[in-house]
N, C-alpha and C positions, 0 to 999 in steps of 0.2 A: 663621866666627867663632862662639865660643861664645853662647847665647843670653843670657848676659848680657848682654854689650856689645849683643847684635843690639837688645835690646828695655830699653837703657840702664837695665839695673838695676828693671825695674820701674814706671819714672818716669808715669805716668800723668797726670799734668796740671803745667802749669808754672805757676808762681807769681808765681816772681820769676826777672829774671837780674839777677846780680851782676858787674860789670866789674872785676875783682880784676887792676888795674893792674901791683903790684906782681911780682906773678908770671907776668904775663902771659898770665891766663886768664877766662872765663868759667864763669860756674857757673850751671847751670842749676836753680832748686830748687822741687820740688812732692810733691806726697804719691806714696810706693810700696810697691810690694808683690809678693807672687808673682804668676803666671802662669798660664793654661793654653788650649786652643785649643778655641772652640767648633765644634760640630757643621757650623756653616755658613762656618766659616774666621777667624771673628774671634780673635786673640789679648788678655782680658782677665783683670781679676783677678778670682780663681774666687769670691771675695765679696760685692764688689758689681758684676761685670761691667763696670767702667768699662774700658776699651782701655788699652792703654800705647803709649807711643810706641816708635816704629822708627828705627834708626840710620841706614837707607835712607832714612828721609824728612828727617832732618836734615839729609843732604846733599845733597839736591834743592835746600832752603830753603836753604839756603847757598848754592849753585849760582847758585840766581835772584838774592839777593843780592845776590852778585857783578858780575852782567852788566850790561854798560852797557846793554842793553835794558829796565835794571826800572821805570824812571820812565814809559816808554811801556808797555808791557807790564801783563798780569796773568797772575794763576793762578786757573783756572777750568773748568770744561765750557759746553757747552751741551747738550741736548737739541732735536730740528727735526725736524718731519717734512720729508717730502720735497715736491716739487711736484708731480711726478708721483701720490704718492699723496693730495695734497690734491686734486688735478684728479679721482682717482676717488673719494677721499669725498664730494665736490660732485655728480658724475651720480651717485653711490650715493643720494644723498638727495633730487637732483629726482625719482628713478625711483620714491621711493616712493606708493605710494596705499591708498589705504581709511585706515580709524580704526586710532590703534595699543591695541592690546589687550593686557593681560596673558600670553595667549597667543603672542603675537607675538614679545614683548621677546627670548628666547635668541637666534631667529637676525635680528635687527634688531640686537642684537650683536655676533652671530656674523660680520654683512653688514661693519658698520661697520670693525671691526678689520682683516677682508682688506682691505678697501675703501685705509685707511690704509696698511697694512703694517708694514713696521719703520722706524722713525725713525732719522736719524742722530745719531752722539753725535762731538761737536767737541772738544778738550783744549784748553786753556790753560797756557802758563809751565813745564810740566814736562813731559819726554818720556812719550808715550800708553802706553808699554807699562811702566811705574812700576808699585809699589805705591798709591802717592801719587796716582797719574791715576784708578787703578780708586776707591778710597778716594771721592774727589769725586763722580763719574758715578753711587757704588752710592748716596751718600747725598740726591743733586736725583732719582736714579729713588725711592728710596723719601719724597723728598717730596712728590712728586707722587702716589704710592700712597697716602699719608696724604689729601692734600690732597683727594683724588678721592671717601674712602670707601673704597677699595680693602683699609685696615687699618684696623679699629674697634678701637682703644684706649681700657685705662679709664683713660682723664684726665679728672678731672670740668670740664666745661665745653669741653670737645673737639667740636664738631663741622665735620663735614666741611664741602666747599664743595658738595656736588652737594642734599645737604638744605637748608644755605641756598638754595638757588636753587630747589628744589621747593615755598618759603612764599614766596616774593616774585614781584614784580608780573613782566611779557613783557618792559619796559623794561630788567632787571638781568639776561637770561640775551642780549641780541640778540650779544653780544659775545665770544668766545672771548677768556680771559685766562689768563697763565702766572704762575706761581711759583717764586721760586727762592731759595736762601742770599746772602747777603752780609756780610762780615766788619765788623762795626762795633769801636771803638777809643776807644769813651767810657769805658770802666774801666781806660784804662790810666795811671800815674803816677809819676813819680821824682824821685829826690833832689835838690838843687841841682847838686849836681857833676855829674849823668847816669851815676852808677856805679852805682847801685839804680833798679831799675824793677819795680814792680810791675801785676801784671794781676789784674781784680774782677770777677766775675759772667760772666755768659755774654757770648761776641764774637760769634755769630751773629743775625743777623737775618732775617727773613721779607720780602721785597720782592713787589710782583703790578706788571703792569702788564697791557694789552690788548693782545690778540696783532695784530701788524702795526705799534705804535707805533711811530713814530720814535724810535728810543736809548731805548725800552721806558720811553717816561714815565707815570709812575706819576700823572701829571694825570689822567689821563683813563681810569684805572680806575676801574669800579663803586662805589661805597659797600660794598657786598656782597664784592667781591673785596678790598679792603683791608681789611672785619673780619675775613677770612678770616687773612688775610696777620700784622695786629695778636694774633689768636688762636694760632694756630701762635707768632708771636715768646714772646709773653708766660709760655706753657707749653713753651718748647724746654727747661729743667733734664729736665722731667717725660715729654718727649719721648726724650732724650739718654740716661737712665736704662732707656729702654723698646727702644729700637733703639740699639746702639752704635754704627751707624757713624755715627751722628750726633758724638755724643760724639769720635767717631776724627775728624772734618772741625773738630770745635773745636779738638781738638787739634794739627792741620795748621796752623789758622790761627795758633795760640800759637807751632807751631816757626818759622810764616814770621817772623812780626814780632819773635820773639827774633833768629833770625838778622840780621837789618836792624840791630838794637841792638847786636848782637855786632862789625859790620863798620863799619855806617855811624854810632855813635851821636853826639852833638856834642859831643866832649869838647875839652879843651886843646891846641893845638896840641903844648906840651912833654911831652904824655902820650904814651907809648907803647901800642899799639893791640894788639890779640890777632890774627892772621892765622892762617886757615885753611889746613895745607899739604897734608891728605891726603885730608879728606872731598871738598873742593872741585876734587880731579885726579880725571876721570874713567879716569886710567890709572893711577893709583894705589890708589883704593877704587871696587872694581865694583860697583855697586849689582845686588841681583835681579831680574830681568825676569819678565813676564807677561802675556798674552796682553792684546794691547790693547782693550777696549772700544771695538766700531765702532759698531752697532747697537740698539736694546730695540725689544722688540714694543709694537705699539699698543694701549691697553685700552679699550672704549667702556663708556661706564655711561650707565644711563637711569631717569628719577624719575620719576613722578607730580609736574605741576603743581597748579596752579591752576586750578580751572575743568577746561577739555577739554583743557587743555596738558599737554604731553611736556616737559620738559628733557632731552638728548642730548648 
């Protein structure tokens, strides 16, 4: 396919869709422009870097759409360590002794990370070896990069969670807790008839919860970990601008829920609906493949506390 169609014209964020009954189409409309591929694989616009969408992914979102599994189902990753190497970061760290020292800290890092190893990475609602699959995985690793410290960006009022937890009390760090994206759908709205729908501000959100919760309830996350979690939310424009695949995971979420409107929206029974004949036949439009994300390395970071404390 010429790179038009591959990278729809340019289309970089979606706005609105329009259910253009009459002729039996949807329109999908948001701002576009040229093209070009960064250094590290992303395809955006050479102006302000924002991502454009992919025809590939439009027919995933469609795909999911389709299946009678969507109501039960999501689209998602996870990130996990394993248990085996949670059992050796646990003897990693009874085995340590003495005071820990500034001297110490590289291979008290260095311990930490073999200790863990490599985590595994889980897909949801789209086959793993997608663009789409990798797209989601690269943007919760590099939230957790953010989250960690691991990238110091200048966003005024950005701080990481591993500095929060180097000013606060023993009570706010006894806890390991996880961060991750989640698609919110408070800016979305249309017309009486459901033929115009428009979408408003950012659809990602920042969730935490404590690692080992039950169905990851965010009850019983820190005060600390949720301003973490409210921080990231509140600066993802300024985020999305900084790392695109950020921006590339808003945009997944805009193609998922347009597709949804496109299939399922609640129009008149005497309306005639738009159906997907080519995107939606996986033996009609072959989507590109690519090597599926199994695994990411472990990272350990370590702070000065409070008093004689270490956070790890």
């Amino acid at each position: 396919l010429p790179d038009s169609i591959r990278f729809l014209g340019g289309l970089q964020r979606i706005d609105e869709v329009l259910l253009n009954l009459e002729e039996g189409d949807v329109v999908l409309v948001g701002p576009a422009a040229g093209w070009s591929r960064l250094p590290s694989g992303e395809v955006v616009d050479p102006e302000t870097h924002r991502p454009v969408l992919e025809l590939d992914d439009l027919a995933l979102a469609l795909r999911f759409a389709a299946s009678p599994d969507r109501i039960t189902s999501f689209i998602g990753c996870s990130i996990d360590p394993t248990r085996d190497g949670i059992k050796r970061y646990t003897r990693f760290l009874k085995g340590l002794s003495g005071a820990i020292t500034m001297q110490k800290i590289p291979r008290l890092v260095e311990g930490m990370q073999r200790a863990m190893g490599e985590q595994d990475v889980r897909v949801f609602g789209v086959p793993p070896d997608s663009r789409f699959a990798c797209k989601l995985v690269a943007a919760d690793y590099r939230l957790k990069r953010v989250a960690m410290g691991f990238e110091r960006l200048p966003i005024k009022g950005l701080v990481n969670y591993m500095d929060l937890l180097a000013k606060a009390d023993r009570s706010a760090v006894r806890r390991q807790h996880r961060f991750w994206f989640v698609a919110t759908h408070d800016g979305i709205s249309r017309s009486p008839d459901s033929r115009i729908w428009s979408f408003s501000g950012p659809c990602l959100a920042v969730r935490t919860a404590a690692a080992g919760s039950p169905g990851d309830d965010d009850k019983k996350a820190s005060p600390i970990a949720k301003r973490m979690a409210a921080n990231l939310t509140s600066r993802f424009p300024q985020l999305a601008r900084r790392i695109p695949v950020f921006a590339d995971l808003e945009n997944l979420v805009r193609l998922t829920v347009a597709s949804e409107i496109a299939l399922h929206a609640p129009l008149a029974a005497s309306q005639a609906r738009w159906h997907s004949r080519v995107l939606i036949d996986p033996d009609r439009f072959r989507r590109r493949t690519s090597p599926a994300p199994r695994r990411v390395p472990s990272l350990a970071s370590v702070r000065k506390g409070r008093g004689r404390n270490w956070v790890l």
